[in-house]
C-alpha positions, 0 to 999 in steps of 0.5 A: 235083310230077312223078312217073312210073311206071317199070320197077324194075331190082331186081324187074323191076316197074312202081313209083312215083316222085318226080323230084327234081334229075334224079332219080327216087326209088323211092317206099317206098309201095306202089300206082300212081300212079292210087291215090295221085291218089285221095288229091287234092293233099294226099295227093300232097304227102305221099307226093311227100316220103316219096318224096324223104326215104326213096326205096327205090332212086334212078336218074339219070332219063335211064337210066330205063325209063320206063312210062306214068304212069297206066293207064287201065282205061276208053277214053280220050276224045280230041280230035284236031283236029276228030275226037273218038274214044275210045282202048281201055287196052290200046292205051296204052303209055309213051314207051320203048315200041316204036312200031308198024311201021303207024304212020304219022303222030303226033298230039301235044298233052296228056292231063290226069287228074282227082280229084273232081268233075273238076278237072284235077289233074295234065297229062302229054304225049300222042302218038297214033300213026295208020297209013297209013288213019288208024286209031289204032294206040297212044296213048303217055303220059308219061314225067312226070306234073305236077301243076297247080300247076307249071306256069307261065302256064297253057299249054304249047308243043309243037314236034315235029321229025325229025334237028333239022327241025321238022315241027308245032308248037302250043299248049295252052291247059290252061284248055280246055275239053276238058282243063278239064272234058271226058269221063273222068278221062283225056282228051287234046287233040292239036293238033299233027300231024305229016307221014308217018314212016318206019321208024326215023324218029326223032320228038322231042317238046317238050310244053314244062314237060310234058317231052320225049321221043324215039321211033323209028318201028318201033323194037323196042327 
């Protein structure tokens, strides 16, 4: 199942909804996508078809404004590289977010959720955003949240690029330890590092069957 978050055009709020052929289905149920992974796999799988078979509104998914999946209420343990840190909610946004003007450098990888008692459930990309010093500016989530069970071989590519020139590439294994059983019900593992962006830099992310999204660096669009 893939679901996201995103802005309704009728109402002006955040909703629930299901992509299904390119298509994301307004979910009927009301709620975050938080709430509905509290249910576990079971309850997905539910609401994921109510979605489908009863959607309240569908938009072609490229022409929707997409919102981070979840919303963290707690700090968000990462793993960048050799560094852990922890990453305040209120520095989380979603991909058609603007990206700040300090931020300089993308740290790239996977953000995995959890229910229970700590198995991965569901895997969405993760891009941290750093400034010119290195401090973490904004963490970006989305735009599609997978559940587990989709994705193939247990490990994704990631391959990031600007004008079509790669600039980091790398792999996740999603059995890491780190995203496998590691801190939080939200935590992320960034393997992929970019070199220094400039303004209106246009940064594209491959998170593989994760998804893709595209970024422009102090866009306040």
């Amino acid at each position: 199942m893939r679901w996201v978050t995103y802005l309704s055009p009728s109402g002006g709020g955040t909703r629930v909804g299901a992509l299904d052929d390119g298509d994301v289905m307004g979910s009927p149920d009301e709620g975050t996508l938080d709430r509905l992974l509290e249910g576990g796999p079971a309850v997905l799988e539910v609401a994921h078809g109510r979605a489908v078979e009863h959607a309240i509104e569908i938009i072609v998914e490229p022409e929707t404004r997409m919102c981070a999946p979840v919303a963290p209420t707690a700090l968000v343990p990462l793993r960048v590289g050799d560094r852990e840190m922890e990453i305040h909610p209120e520095m989380v946004r979603g991909v058609d977010d603007a990206v700040l003007s300090e931020a300089r450098t993308a740290h790239v990888g996977v953000a995995a959720l959890t229910v229970g008692q700590g198995e991965a459930l569901a895997y969405t990309p993760a891009c941290l955003w750093l400034d010119a010093t290195g401090d973490a500016v904004q963490l970006m989530l989305g735009p599609v949240l997978t559940t587990a069970d989709e994705i193939v071989g247990g490990a994704v590519e990631i391959a990031t690029s600007v004008d079509d020139k790669e600039n980091g590439r790398g792999r996740i294994d999603l059995e890491n330890e780190w995203l496998a059983g590691g801190p939080g019900r939200l935590r992320g593992l960034l393997t992929v590092f970019t070199p220094a962006l400039e303004a209106d830099d246009e940064l594209f992310v491959d998170v593989g069957e994760l998804g893709t999204f595209e970024v422009r660096v102090g866009s306040q669009v």
